[in-house]
N, C-alpha and C positions, 0 to 999 in steps of 0.2 A: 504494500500500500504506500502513495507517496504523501510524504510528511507534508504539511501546510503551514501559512503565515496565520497567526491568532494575534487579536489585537485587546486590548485588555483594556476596560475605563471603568472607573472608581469614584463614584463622591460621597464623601459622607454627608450625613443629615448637616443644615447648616441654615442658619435662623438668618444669614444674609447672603443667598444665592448668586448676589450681583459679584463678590470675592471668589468664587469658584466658577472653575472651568465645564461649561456649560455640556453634554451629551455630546450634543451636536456639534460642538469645537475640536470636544477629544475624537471624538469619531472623524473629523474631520482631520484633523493631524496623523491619527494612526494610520488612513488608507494615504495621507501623503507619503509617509515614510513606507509604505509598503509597494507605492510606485505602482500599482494597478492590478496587484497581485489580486489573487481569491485571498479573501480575510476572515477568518472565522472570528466571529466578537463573543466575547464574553464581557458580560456586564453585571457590577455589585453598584447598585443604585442605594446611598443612602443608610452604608455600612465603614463602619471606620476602619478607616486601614489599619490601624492596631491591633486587630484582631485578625487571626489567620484562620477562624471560623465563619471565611465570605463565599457560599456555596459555588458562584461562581470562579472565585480563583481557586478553589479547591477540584473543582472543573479541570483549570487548564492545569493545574499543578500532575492529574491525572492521565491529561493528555500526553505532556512532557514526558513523562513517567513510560510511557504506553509507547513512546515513537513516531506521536503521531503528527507532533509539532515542531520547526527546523528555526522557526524566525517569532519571537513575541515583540508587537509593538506595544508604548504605551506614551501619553502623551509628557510624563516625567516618571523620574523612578518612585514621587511620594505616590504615585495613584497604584502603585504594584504595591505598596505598602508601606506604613511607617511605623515597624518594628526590625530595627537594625539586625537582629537576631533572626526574625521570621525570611526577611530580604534578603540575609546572608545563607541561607536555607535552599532558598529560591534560586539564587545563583549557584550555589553547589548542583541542583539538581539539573537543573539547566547547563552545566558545564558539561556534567558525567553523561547529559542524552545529547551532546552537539548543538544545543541550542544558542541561537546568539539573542539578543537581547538590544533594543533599541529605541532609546524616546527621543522626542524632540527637544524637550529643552535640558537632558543632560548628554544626547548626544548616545555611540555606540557605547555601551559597556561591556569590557572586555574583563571577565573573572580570571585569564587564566595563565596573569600574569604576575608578578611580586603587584607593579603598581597599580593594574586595573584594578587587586583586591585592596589596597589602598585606598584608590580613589571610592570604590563602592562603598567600601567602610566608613570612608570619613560619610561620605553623600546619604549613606544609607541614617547614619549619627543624628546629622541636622534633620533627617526628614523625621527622627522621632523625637529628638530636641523640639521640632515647629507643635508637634501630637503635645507635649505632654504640658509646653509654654500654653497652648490652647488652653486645657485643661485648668491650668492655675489660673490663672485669666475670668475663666469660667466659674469657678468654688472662689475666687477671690469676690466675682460681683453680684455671686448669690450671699458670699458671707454678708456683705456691706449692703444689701438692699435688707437681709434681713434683722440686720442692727440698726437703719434704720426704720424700721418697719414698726421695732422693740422699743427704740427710743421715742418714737412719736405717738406710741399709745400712751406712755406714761404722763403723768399730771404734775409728779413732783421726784426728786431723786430720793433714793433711800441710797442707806451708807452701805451697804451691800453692796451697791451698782458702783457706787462711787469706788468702792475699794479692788470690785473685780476689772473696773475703767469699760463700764458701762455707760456713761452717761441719759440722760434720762433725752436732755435736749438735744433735736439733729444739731449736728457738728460740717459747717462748712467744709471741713477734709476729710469726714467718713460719709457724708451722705449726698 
């Protein structure tokens, strides 16, 4: 049977869609970079790349496996994943079935050398550095919406609030 191009696109859930690369952009990058090829797509709509439980990359991860895949596109390597450990996975298996590996905005990645795993490592780093910076980000503006939330119910401070540095009144730099 002959192996084929699979093109892989990823977004997670994202409360402002205008910041993320659209379906239709990545799909449109991935058959650039495959040059007119036949492209099989696999698509995780709305699952975070942190998790390597995305039924569809688990898909292609099986195709790879099987022999049935020679070229994966994808539009950067965060939309394959950002879990440096799960991505470094990815690339092993992909190296040991012949597979080459290619996005548009970091370009061919080559595993199978000192510095391509280098570079993948450092690339793969930041992409789960961007995941986890998200995340703080995110429990940082649920913590402070709900201290103020806590401090505008109250009517007067007790010395409890004061001493855990609760204050009672919103506070121009926490709310």
């Amino acid at each position: 049977m002959a192996r084929r191009a699979a093109g892989y696109l990823r977004r997670s859930a994202s409360k402002d869609p205008t910041k993320e690369q659209s379906r239709e952009a990545q799909e449109a990058s991935v058959r650039r970079l495959a040059h007119g090829a036949v492209l099989d797509l696999f698509v995780d709509w709305g699952i975070s790349g942190g998790k390597a439980a995305r039924p569809e990359y688990q898909r292609l991860r099986a195709e790879i496996a099987a022999d049935r895949v020679d070229r994966v596109y994808a539009y950067s390597l965060s939309r394959l994943g950002r879990s440096t450990t799960e991505l470094l996975s990815f690339f092993e298996l992909c190296e040991a079935h012949g597979v080459t590996v290619e996005t548009e905005a970091d370009g061919r990645l080559d595993s199978s050398t000192a510095t391509g795993r280098m570079l993948l490592t450092i690339i793969s780093a930041v992409a789960t550095f961007e995941r986890e910076a998200a995340a703080e980000r995110s429990a940082a503006a649920r913590n402070s919406s709900i201290v103020c939330s806590w401090s505008e119910s109250r009517s007067a401070p007790t010395v409890s609030a004061w001493i855990a540095g609760r204050p009672t009144a919103p506070s121009p730099t926490r709310c």
